[in-house]
BARO-528451 format. One line per 10 residues: number of its first residue (from 1); their letters; for each residue x, y, z negated of C-alpha. Coordinates in pm, whole numbers, padded with zeros to 5 digits. Example, Ala and Ser with C-alpha at 12.3 -4.5 7.8 and 13.67 -1.06 7.14 Angstrom:
2
1> as> 01230/-00450/-00780  01367/-00106/-00714
This chain:
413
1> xxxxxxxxxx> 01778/-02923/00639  02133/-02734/00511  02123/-02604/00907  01743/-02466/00880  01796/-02341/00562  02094/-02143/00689  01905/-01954/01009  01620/-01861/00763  01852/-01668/00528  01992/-01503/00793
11> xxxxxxxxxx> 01684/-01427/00984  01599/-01272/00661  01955/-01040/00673  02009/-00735/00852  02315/-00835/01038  02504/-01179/01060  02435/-01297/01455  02395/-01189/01750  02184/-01508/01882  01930/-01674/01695
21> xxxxxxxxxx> 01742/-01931/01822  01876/-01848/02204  01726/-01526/02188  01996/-01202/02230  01963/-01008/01954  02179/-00711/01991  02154/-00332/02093  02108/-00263/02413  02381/-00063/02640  02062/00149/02806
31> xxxxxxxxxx> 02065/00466/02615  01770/00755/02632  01788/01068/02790  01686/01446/02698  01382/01633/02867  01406/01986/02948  01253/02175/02716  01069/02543/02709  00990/02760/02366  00732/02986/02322
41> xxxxxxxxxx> 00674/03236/02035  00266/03236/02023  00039/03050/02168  -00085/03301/02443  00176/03174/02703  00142/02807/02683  00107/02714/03035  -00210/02494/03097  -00189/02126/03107  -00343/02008/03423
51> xxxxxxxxxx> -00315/01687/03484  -00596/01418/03456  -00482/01344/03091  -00410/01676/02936  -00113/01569/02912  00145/01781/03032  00402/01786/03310  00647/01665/03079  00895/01922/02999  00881/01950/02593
61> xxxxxxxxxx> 00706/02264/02479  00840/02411/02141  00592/02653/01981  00641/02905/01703  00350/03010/01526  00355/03372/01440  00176/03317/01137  00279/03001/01012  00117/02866/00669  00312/02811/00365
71> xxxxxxxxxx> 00400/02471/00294  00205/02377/-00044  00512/02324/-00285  00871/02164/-00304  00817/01823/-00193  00794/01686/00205  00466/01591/00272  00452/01399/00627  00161/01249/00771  00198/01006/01048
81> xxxxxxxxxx> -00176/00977/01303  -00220/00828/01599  -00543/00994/01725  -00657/00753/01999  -00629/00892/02377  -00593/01238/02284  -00822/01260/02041  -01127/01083/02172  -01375/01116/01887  -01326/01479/01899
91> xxxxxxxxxx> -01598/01575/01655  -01469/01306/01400  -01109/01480/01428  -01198/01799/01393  -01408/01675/01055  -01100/01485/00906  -00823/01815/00916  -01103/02056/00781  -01166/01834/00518  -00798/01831/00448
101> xxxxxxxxxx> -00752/02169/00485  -01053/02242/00235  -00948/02011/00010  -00560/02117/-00010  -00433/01789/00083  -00347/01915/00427  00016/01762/00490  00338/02012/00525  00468/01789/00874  00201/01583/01073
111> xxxxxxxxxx> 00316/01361/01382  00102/01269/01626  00057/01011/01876  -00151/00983/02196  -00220/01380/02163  -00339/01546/02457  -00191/01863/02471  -00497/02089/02437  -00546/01896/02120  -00207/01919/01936
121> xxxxxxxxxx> -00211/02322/02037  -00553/02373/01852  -00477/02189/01605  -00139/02398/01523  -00269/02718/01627  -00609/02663/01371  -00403/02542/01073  -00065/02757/01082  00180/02520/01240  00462/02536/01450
131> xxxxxxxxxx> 00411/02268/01707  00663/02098/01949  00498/01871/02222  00581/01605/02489  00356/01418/02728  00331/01410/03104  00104/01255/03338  00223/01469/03638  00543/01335/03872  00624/00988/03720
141> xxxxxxxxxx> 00548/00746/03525  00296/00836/03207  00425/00973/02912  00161/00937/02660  00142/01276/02417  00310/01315/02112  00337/01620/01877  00549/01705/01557  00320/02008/01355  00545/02182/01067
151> xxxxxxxxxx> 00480/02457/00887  00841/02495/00793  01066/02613/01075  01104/02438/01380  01524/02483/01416  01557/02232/01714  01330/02007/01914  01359/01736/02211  01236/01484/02365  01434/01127/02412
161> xxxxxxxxxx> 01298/00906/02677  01379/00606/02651  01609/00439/02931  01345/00145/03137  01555/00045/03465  01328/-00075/03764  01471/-00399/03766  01340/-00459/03363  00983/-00310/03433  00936/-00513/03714
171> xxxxxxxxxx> 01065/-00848/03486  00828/-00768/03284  00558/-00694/03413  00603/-01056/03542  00587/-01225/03221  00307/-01038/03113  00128/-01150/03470  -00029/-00735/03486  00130/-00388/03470  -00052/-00276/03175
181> xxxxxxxxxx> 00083/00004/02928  00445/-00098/03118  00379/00176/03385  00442/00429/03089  00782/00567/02942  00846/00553/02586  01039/00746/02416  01119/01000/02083  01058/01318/01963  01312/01503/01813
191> xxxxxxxxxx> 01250/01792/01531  01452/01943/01299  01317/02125/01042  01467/02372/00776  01354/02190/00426  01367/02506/00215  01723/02585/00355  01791/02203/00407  01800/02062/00726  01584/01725/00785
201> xxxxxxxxxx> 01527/01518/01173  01229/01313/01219  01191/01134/01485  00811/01073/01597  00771/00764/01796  00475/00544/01997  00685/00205/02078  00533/-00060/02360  00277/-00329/02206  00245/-00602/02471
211> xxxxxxxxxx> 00618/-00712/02553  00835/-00762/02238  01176/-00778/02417  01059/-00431/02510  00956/-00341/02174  01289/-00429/02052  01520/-00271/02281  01307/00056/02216  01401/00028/01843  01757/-00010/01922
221> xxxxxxxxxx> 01765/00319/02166  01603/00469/01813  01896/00402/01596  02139/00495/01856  01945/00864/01840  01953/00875/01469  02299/00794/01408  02370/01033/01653  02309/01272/01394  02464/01075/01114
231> xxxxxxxxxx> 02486/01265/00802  02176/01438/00840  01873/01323/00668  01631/01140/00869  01242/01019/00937  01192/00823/01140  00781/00787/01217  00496/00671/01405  00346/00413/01570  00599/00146/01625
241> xxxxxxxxxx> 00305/-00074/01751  00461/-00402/01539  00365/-00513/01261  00645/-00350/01000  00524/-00535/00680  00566/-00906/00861  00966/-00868/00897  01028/-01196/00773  00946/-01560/00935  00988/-01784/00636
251> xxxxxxxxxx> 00969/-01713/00273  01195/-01955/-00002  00855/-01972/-00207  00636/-02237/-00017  00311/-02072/00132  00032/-02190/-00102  00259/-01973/-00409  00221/-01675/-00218  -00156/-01662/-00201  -00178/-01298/-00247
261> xxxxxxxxxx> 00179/-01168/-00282  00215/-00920/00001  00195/-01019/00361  00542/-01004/00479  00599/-01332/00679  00484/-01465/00974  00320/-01784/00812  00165/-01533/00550  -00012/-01367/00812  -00120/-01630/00971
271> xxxxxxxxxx> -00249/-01807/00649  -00458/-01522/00545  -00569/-01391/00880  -00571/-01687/01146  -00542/-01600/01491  -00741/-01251/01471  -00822/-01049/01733  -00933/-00699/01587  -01047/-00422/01814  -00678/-00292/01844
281> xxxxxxxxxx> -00364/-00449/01813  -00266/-00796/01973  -00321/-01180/01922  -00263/-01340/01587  00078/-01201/01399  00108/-01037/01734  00471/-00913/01866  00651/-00932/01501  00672/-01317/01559  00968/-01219/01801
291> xxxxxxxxxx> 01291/-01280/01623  01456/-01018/01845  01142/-00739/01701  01216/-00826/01338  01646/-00816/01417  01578/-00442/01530  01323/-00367/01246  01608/-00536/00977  01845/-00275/01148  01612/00040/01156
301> xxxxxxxxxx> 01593/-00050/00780  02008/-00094/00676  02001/00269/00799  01648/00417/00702  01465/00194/00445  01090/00187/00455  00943/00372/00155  00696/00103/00120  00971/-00095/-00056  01040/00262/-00270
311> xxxxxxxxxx> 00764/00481/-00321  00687/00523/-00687  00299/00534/-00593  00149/00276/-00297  -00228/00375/-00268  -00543/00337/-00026  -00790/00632/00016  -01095/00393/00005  -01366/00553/00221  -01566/00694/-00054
321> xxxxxxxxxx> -01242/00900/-00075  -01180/00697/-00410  -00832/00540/-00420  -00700/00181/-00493  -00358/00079/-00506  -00230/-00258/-00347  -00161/-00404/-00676  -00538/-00345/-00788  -00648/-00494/-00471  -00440/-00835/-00553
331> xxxxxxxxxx> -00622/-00849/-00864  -00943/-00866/-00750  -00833/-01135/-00453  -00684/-01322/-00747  -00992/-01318/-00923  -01142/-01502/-00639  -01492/-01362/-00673  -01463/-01286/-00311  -01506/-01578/-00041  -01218/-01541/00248
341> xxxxxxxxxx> -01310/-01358/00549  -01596/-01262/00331  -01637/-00828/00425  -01535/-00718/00079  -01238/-00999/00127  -01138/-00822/00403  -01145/-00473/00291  -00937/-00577/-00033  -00658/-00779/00189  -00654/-00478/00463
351> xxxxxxxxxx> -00560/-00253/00060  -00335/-00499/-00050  -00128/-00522/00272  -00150/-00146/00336  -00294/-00176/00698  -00301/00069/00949  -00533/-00075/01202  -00908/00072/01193  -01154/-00169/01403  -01461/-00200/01489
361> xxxxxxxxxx> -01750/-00426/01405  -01731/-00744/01497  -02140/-00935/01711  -02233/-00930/01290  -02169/-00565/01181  -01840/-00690/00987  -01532/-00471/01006  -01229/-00719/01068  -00947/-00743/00874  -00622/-00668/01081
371> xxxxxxxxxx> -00351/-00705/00831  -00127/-00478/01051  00001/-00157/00953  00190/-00018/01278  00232/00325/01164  00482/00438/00917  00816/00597/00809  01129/00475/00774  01361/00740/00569  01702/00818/00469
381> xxxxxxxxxx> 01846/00745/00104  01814/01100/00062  01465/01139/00067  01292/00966/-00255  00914/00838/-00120  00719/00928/-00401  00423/00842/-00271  00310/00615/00038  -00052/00661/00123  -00308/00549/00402
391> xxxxxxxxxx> -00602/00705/00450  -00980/00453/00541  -01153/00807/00449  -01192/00856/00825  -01277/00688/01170  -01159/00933/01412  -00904/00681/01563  -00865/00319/01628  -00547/00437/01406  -00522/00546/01002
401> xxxxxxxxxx> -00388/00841/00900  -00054/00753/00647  00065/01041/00463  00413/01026/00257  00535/01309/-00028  00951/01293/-00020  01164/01470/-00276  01503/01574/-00090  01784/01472/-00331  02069/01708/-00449
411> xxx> 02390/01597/-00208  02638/01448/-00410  02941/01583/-00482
């Protein structure tokens, strides 16, 4: 028991081993590499994307509006969207950024994931952002799309592929017993932005689902970008495609306790949502339950804590467009006037565990509950979350919209 006890305090640490349980845990030695990279001032040059995704040929395309919109006042407002194969409920899109747009709660910075490029260009050129932009699926392996939109000056931008060798594609590709998603690069993109005369990096990412050794290495070749700016302060954001609130496997509370504490172990999740399948996502707990996925996470964190942990507001934008905060939503679970799995059960644990994942009906007409939330921000001491929000207002995507407001703090002397 002393021996058990041991490995679950420090699975819960950021550092401490380098093996648990057999399994390496340590960064990698692969590194990722810069794409070239063209800039543009305007729009009316872009050269078409052509291939059979939209998505580019993959040099990284830096756009300055010439008419860029005013950011809406002193704080960092960041939304986070992965819009579902470049944006494949179009009409629902287009709905969800006029509607913030009309109602002023159109974020300063919005990253994107799995953005065609025709889609991230309209999107900036409409609403008054710069724009810089990676995909390819022209001359290699896929690069899905991925856009950073700011409407404060775009001082630098890149793309950072992450390093794949042959030899660990083909591996895994074995284990998984198909090719799958593994035929596409991964990788970051890189903006710097000039916070009213302050410079900030985010880092917009869409990290591999269905291999978790994968996963983890790809969170490693993260850290190694951000501390290559060390000093400056950093978001990192996206889709990691793991769940980020299960980052623990045991809890020192036994399970029954922690009825409707948040879900942030693996035998939490698996207590309150069974082996669930949702539309998106993966199995069960999914890739999280890999001690190697949760290492990298604990790492990400030492350097860039999650403002979920931070924020002085945590709320849900129900779909009425009324909100609920977590807390509220483990009230009513602890009233127990909702059966589990029941639909309003569902909804309520999906608020309380701030999920990300947006399925569809199940044979019944019942929305699951996924109890995942994939996309977020992880952010440097410097920036104070002062609010962490995700957005059910919308089904555009198999993917909710988060949106965080940071204040930049004064350096200290």
């Amino acid at each position: 028991m002393p021996g058990q006890a041991l490995s679950r305090l420090l699975d819960r640490l950021p550092f401490g081993r380098g093996i648990i349980d057999g399994v390496p845990v340590a960064p990698p030695t692969h590194l990722p590499h810069r794409e070239p990279i063209h800039v543009f001032q305007g729009f009316d040059a872009l050269p078409p994307a052509t291939g059979p995704r939209l998505l580019g040929s993959g040099v990284t395309l830096l756009v300055h509006h010439p008419s860029p919109r005013p950011p809406r006042d002193g704080l960092l407002r960041v939304m986070t969207y992965n819009i579902l194969l470049g944006g494949e409920r179009r009409a629902l899109l287009e709905a969800y950024f006029a509607t913030l747009e009309g109602s002023g709660r159109m974020p300063d910075v919005i990253a994107l994931q799995e953005a065609s490029q025709p889609t991230a260009m309209e999107l900036a050129r409409d609403y008054g952002f710069h724009v810089a932009y990676q995909g390819r699926d022209l001359d290699g392996p896929v690069v899905n799309g991925k856009a950073i939109l700011s409407r404060y000056p775009l001082l630098e931008a890149a793309h950072f592929t992450y390093d794949f060798p042959a030899e660990a594609r083909a591996a895994a590709a074995t284990r998984q017993g198909f090719m799958g998603e593994l035929d596409e690069d991964r990788g970051a993109l890189f903006a710097l932005i000039d916070l009213h005369g302050h410079p900030v990096a985010l880092y917009n990412v869409h990290h591999s689902l269905g291999d978790s050794g994968i996963n983890a290495g790809q969170l490693w070749q993260l850290q190694a970008l951000v501390h290559a700016r060390e000093g400056v302060p950093s978001i990192a954001l996206g889709d990691f495609n793991a769940n980020i609130n299960v980052k623990q496997h045991y809890s020192l509370l036994p399970n029954p306790l922690r009825k409707h504490e948040p879900t942030e172990t693996v035998l939490d999740y698996e207590s309150r949502y069974g082996d669930v399948h949702p539309s998106v996502g993966d199995w069960g707990v999914g890739n999280i339950a890999d001690v190697r996925v949760r290492r990298a996470l604990h790492a990400l964190e030492h350097e860039l804590p999650d403002p979920l942990r931070r924020a002085r507001e945590l709320r849900v934008r129900m779909p009425d467009g009324s909100l609920m905060s977590p807390d509220e939503a483990r009230e009513m679970l602890v009233n127990g006037q909702y059966p589990k799995h029941s639909a309003m059960w569902m909804r309520l644990q999906d608020v309380a565990d701030m999920s990300t994942l947006n399925s569809l009906p199940d044979g019944a007409g019942v929305v699951p509950a996924t109890g995942k939330r994939f996309d977020t921000f992880f952010a440097s001491r410097e920036l104070e979350p002062v609010l962490l929000e995700v957005d059910h207002s919308t089904d555009a995507s198999d993917h909710l919209p988060s949106v965080a407001d940071f204040e930049l703090r004064a350096p200290r002397h």
